[in-house]
C-alpha positions as semicolon CSV with decimal commas, in nm:
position;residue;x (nm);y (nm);z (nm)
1;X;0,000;0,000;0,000
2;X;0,324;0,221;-0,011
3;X;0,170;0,372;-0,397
4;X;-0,174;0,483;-0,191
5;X;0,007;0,650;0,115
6;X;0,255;0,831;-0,123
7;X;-0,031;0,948;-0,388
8;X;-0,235;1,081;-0,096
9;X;0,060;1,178;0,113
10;X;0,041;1,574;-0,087
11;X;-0,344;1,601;-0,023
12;X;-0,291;1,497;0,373
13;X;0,019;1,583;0,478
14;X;-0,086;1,770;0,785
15;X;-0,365;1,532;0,894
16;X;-0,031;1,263;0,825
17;X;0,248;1,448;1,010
18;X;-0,024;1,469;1,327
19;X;-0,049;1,107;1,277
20;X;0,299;1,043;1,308
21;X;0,346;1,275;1,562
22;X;0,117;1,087;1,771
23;X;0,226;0,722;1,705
24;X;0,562;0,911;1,838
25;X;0,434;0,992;2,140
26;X;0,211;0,652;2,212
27;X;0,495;0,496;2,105
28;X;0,696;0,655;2,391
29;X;0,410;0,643;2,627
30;X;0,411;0,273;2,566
31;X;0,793;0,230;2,647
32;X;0,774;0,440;2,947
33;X;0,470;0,159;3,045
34;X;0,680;-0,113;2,917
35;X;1,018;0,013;3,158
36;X;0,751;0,064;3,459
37;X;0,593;-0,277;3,426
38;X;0,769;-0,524;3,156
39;X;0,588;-0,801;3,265
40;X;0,247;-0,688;3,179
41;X;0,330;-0,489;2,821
42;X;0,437;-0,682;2,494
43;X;0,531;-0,492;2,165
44;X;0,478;-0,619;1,839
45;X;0,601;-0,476;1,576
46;X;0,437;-0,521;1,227
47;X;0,679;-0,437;0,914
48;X;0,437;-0,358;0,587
49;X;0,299;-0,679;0,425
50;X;0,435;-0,761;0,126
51;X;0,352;-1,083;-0,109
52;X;0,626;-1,316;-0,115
53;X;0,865;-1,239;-0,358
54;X;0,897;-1,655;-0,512
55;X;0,805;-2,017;-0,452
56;X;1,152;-2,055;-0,312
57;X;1,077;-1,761;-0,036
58;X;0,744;-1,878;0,068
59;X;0,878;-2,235;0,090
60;X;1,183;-2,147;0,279
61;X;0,975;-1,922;0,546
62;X;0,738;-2,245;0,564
63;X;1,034;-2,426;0,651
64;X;1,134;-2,202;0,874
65;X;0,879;-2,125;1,070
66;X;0,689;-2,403;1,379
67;X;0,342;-2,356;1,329
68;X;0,319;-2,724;1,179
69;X;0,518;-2,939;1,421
70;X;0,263;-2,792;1,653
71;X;0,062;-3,094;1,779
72;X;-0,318;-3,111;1,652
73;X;-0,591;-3,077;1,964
74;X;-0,928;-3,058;1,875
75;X;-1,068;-2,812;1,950
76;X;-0,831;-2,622;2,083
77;X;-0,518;-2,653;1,830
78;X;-0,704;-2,792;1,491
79;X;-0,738;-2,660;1,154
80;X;-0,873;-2,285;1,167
81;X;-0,586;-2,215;1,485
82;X;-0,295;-2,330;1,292
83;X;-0,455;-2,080;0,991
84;X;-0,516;-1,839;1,206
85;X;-0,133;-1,857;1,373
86;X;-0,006;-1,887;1,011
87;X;-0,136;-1,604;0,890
88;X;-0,028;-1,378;1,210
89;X;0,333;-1,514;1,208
90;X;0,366;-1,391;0,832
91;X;0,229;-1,089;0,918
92;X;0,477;-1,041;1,181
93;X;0,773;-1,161;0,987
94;X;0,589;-0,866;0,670
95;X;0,443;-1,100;0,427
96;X;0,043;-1,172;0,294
97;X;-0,056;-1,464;0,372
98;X;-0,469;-1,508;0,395
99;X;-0,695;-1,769;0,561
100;X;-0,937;-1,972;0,358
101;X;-1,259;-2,228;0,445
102;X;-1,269;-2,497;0,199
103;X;-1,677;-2,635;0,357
104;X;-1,671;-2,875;0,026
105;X;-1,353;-3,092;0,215
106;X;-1,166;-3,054;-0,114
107;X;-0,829;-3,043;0,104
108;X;-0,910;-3,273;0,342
109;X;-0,787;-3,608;0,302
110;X;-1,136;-3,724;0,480
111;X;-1,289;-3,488;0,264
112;X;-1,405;-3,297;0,607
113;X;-1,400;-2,912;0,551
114;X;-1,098;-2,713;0,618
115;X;-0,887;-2,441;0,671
116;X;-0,587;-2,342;0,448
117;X;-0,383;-2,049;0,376
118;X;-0,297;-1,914;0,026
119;X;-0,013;-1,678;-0,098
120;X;-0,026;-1,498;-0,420
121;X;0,338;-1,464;-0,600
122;X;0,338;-1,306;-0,917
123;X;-0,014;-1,349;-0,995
124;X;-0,024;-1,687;-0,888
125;X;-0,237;-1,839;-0,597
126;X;-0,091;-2,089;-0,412
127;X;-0,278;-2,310;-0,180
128;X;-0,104;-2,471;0,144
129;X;-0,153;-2,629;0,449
130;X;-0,088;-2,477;0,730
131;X;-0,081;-2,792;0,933
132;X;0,178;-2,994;0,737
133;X;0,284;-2,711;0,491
134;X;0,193;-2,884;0,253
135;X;0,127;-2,728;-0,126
136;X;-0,226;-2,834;-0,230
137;X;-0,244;-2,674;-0,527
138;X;-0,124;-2,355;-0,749
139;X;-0,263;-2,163;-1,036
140;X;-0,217;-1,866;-1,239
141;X;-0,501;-1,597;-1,149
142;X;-0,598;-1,419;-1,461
């Protein structure tokens, strides 16, 4: 979304330097909280989303990342939580990574409904599982 903040950034740029003014001063409020109380106060820090650049990138940061050696507990650790954490953890680490419900059971090896993730990389969808990571499927979009 860098194009849209820099095409309005002219028409705003008051209302936008007040903005950042003021994330500047939460930001230090926060810390000042954070020095006073640690314990209580965790600070993420979310770099802009981007898609993944490649196969090879998404498939390395799959690799890289635990989500899937997480043990399955329904209800509590099953197919829309390891989504869900997915999604968050490439958030956190700046990539686009969305959610899907598949209620047909087309992913499912019990053909059960689901939940899997998808990536687009240069106008490509790919399809994974979040549990096993796991490509299901890729295809071009247009």
């Amino acid at each position: 979304m860098t194009w849209f903040r820099d095409l309005f950034r002219p028409l705003f740029a008051d209302e936008i330097a007040a903005a950042e003014q003021e994330a500047i001063s939460l930001q230090q409020q926060l810390a000042a909280k954070q020095q006073a109380n640690p314990q209580v106060i965790e600070t993420v820090v979310y770099r802009e989303a981007r898609e993944f650049a490649s196969y090879e990138e998404l498939r390395l940061w799959l690799r890289d990342n635990s989500i899937s050696e997480r043990e399955y507990h329904f209800p509590d650790q099953d197919c829309d939580d390891f989504a869900r954490q997915t999604q968050a953890a490439a958030l956190k680490d700046g990539y686009l990574v969305n959610v899907e419900y598949d209620p047909s059971g087309y992913y499912h090896k019990d053909g059960k409904s689901h939940m899997v993730c998808t990536a687009v990389i240069d106008d490509h969808l790919f399809i994974f599982d979040p549990q096993t990571d796991t490509m299901l499927m890729d295809g071009p979009l247009d």
